[in-house]
N, C-alpha and C positions, 0 to 999 in steps of 0.2 A: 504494500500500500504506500503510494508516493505521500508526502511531505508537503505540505504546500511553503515556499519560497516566503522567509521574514517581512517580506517587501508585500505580498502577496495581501494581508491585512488592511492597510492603506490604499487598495485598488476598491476590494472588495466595500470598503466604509463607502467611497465615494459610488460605487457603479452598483450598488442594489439597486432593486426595483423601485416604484414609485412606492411614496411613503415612510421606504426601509432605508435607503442611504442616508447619511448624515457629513457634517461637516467635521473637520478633523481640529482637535484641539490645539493650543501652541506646541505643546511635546512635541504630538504626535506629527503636526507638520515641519517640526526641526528634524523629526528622526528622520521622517523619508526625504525632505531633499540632503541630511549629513548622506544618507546610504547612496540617493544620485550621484552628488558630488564626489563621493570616494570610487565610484564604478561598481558598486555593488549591487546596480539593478539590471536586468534585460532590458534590450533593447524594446521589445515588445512591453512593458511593464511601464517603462518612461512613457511611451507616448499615450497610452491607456491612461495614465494618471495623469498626465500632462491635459489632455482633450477633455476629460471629466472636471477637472477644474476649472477649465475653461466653460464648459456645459453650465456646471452648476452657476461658478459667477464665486471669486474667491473669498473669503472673510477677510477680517482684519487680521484675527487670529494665525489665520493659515498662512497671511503675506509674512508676517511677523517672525512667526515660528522658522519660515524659509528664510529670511533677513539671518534669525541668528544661525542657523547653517553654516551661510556663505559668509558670514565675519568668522566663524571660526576657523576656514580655511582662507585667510585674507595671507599674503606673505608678505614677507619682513617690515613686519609692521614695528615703529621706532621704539625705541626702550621708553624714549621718556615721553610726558603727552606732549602733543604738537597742538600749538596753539591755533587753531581755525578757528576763524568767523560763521563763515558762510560755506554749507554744501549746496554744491549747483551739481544735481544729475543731468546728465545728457545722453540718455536711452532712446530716442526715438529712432527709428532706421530708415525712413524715406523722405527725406525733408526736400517738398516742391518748391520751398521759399527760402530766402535767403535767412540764414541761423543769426538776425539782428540784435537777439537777445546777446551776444558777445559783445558786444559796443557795451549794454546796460551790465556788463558783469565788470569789464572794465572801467566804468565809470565809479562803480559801487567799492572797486579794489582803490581807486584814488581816491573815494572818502578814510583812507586808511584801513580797510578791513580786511582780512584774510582770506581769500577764497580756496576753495578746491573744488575745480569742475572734473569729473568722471565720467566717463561711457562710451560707446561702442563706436566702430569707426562707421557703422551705417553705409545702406547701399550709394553709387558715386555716378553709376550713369545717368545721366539727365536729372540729377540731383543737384542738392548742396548740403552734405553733411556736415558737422560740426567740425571736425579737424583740420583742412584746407583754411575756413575761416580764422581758425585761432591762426595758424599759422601765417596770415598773412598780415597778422601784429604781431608777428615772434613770442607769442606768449609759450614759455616754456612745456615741453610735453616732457615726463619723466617717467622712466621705466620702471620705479617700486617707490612703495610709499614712505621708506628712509629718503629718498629724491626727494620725496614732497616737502618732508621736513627740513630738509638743510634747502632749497630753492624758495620757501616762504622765509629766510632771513635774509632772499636778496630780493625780493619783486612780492604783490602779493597775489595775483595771480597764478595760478600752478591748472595744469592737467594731468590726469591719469588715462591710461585706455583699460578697461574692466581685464583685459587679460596679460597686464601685467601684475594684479594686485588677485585673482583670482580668474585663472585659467578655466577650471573646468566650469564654473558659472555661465563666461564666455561661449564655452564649447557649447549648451542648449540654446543659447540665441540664433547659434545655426542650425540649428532643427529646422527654422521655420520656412527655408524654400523645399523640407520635406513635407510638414504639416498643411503647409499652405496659409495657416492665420498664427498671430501672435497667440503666446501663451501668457501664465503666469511670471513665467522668467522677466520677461518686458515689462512686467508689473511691477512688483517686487526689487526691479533696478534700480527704480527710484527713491528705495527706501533705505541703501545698504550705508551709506552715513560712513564712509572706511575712516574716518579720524574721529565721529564725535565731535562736527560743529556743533556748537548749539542754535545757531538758526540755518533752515536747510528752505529749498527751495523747490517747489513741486510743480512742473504741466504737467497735465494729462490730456488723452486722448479725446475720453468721453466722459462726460460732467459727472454721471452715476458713480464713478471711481471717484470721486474729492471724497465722497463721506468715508470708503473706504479706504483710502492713504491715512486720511484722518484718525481712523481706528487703528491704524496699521502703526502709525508715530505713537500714539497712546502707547501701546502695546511696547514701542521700544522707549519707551520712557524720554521720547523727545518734547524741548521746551517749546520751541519757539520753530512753527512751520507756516507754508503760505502755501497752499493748495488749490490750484484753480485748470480752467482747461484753457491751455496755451496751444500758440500756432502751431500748427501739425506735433502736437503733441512736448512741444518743447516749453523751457521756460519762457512765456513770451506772452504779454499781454496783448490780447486784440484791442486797440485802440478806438476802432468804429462801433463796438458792443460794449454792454457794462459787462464788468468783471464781478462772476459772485464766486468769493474768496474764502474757505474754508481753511482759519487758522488757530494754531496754537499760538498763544502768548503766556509766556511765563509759563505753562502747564495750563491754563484754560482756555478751550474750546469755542471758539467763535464765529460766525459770518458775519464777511465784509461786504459788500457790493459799493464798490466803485465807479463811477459815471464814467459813461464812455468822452472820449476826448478830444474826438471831433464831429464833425456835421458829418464830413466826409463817407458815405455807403459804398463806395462804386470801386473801391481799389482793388484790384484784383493779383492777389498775393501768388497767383500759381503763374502768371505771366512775368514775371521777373525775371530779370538777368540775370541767370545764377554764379556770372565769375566771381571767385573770392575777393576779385581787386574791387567790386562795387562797395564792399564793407568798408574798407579805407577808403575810398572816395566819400561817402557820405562821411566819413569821419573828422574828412578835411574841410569840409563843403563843397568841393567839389559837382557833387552829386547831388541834387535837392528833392528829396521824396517827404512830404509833409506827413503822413501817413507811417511809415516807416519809424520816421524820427518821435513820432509820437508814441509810438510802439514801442521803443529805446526808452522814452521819459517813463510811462507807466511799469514796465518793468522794474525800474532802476525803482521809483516808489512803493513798491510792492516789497522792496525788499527792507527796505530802510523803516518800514512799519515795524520789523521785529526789533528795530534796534530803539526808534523815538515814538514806544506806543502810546503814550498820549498826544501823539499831534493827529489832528486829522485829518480826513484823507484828502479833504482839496490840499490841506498847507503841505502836504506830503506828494503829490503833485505837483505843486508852484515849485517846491522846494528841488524836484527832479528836475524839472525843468530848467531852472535857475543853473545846475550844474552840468546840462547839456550847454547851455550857452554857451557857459564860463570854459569850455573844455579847452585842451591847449591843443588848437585843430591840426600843430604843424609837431604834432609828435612823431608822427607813424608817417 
């Protein structure tokens, strides 16, 4: 009489019939992605569970439980703590628009704060991924997270790519020209926090996911989040829409909605130029997209609410604003 596979329990919770499956607790969702991440599962067994998560629609609980997973396989993470500000994930994989949120993370590093932006190199043709763009302000990219820490004592911007601070995490993101649609893994990236800023910074895809990042931060005992749904999925405020903002301050739970920032309807974000040299162009003035730069302002505001929560959010706004002007456009 055969055995049924350790792993085997974790399929079965989620793929019962109607009525009988159930969601899996923090443990229990730590235990099965440790046993992914270490190669402990069938191939057949990954995508089974991977698809049912997807199915069901993930908890808080279950992002969570996977978060601490993949920190516990994080590599050479620094003996002593590293002081970050700000975590900026950068998970999304098809970006039809240009990544302008990098201007507002650069801006936010010149009010003095620490950043660490993270994530995947995303697909490149007829795209504009995040990487090409940092790169065209030489903002440092470094291969382990001992890098991060001696590179924020000279600049305060830093990146990481997910597979140098944790490979086999990486290695599920490419499942998905098997699977065909995103999984959990895409989910759950933007909650992995590899240093422990205490204010981090969340896009999502689709609005229904802010309550759940939300629960997902609870869960790892993060203070201060900004959760909202950004341009294709990235940090990026749409500036022609209001922004409603699901955040943590201090440890409590809040919604923000934020007016949208211009009249402006008609921009059409997937027709854009996607070379990385348009990013320094606008940066210089060169380039004048009212819409865009608006886009840069409100991001940059959104993030600065974690740091001066009692100002509000028009002063938080003017205030973004004020330091797009002031920028020194002949840096880059």
């Amino acid at each position: 009489m055969s055995v049924d596979h350790p792993f085997a329990p974790y399929v079965k919770a989620l793929g019962k019939g109607p009525n009988m499956w159930r969601d899996l607790s923090f443990e229990e969702a730590k235990d099965a992605m440790t046993m992914i991440l270490s190669g402990n599962v069938e191939p057949l067994q990954l995508g089974a569970f991977l698809m049912l998560l997807r199915r069901k629609g993930e908890t808080g609980a279950e992002l969570a439980g996977m978060v601490a997973a993949a920190q516990d396989r994080f590599l050479d993470i620094p003996d002593n703590a590293v002081s970050v500000d700000f975590d900026w994930p950068s998970y999304a994989d098809r970006h039809r628009q240009q990544p302008w949120f990098i201007l507002a993370a650069i801006l936010l590093a010149d009010q003095g704060y620490k950043i660490l932006m993270h994530g995947i190199a995303g697909y490149s043709e007829g795209l504009a991924p995040t990487r090409p763009g940092l790169q065209a302000f030489d903002i440092p990219e470094v291969t382990s997270l001992s890098q991060v820490a001696s590179s924020l004592q000279e600049t305060s911007l830093v990146y990481i790519g997910l597979e140098h601070f944790c490979p086999p995490l990486q290695a599920l993101f490419e499942l998905r020209p098997f699977l065909g649609v995103r999984t959990a893994v895409n989910t759950f990236g933007r909650d992995l926090n590899p240093l422990n800023a205490p204010c981090q910074m969340q896009g999502v895809f689709h609005p229904p996911y802010r309550a759940t990042h939300l629960e997902t931060a609870r869960h790892l005992g993060q203070q201060n989040a900004m959760i909202f749904k950004g341009g294709g999925g990235e940090v990026m405020r749409n500036p022609m829409k209001k922004a409603r903002v699901d955040a943590l301050l201090e440890g409590e739970a809040i919604e923000l909605e934020w007016p949208a920032l211009t009249s402006e309807t008609t921009y059409k974000w997937r027709e854009e130029d996607l070379e990385p040299a348009r990013l320094v162009e606008l940066w210089r003035g060169d380039l004048v997209l009212p819409v865009p730069e608006q886009a840069i302002i409100g991001t940059l505001a959104v993030a600065l609410k974690m740091k001066q929560p009692d100002l509000s959010l028009e002063k938080l706004d003017k205030e973004a604003a004020e330091i797009w002007r002031s920028r020194d456009k002949n840096r880059f």
